[in-house]
C-alpha angles and dihedrals in degrees: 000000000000115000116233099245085054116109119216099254097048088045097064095044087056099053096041090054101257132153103203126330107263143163130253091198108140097341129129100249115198121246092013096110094072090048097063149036110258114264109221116186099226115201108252107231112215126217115217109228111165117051086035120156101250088028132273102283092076137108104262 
């Protein structure tokens, strides 16, 4: 039952269990590794279509 003194927010993380409402953003989580596949940033490589040698309308 929620006290009278009790605001909303601090009432349902009290009841769910919560210690305080807080981002993951960017954060290592514990036990997450083992959730999901590794994410790994791999470098775009860019093809150069106009200024080309033999002209632009051409198969790469």
């Amino acid at each position: 039952e929620q006290a009278e003194d009790e605001d909303d927010e601090a009432y349902m993380a009290r009841i769910m269990g919560f210690k305080d409402f807080r981002t993951t953003k960017n954060t290592q989580v514990p036990g997450n590794d083992k959730n999901y596949a590794v994410f790994k940033a791999k470098k775009s490589e860019y093809r150069q279509y106009m200024n080309r040698v033999g002209g632009f309308n051409r198969p790469l």
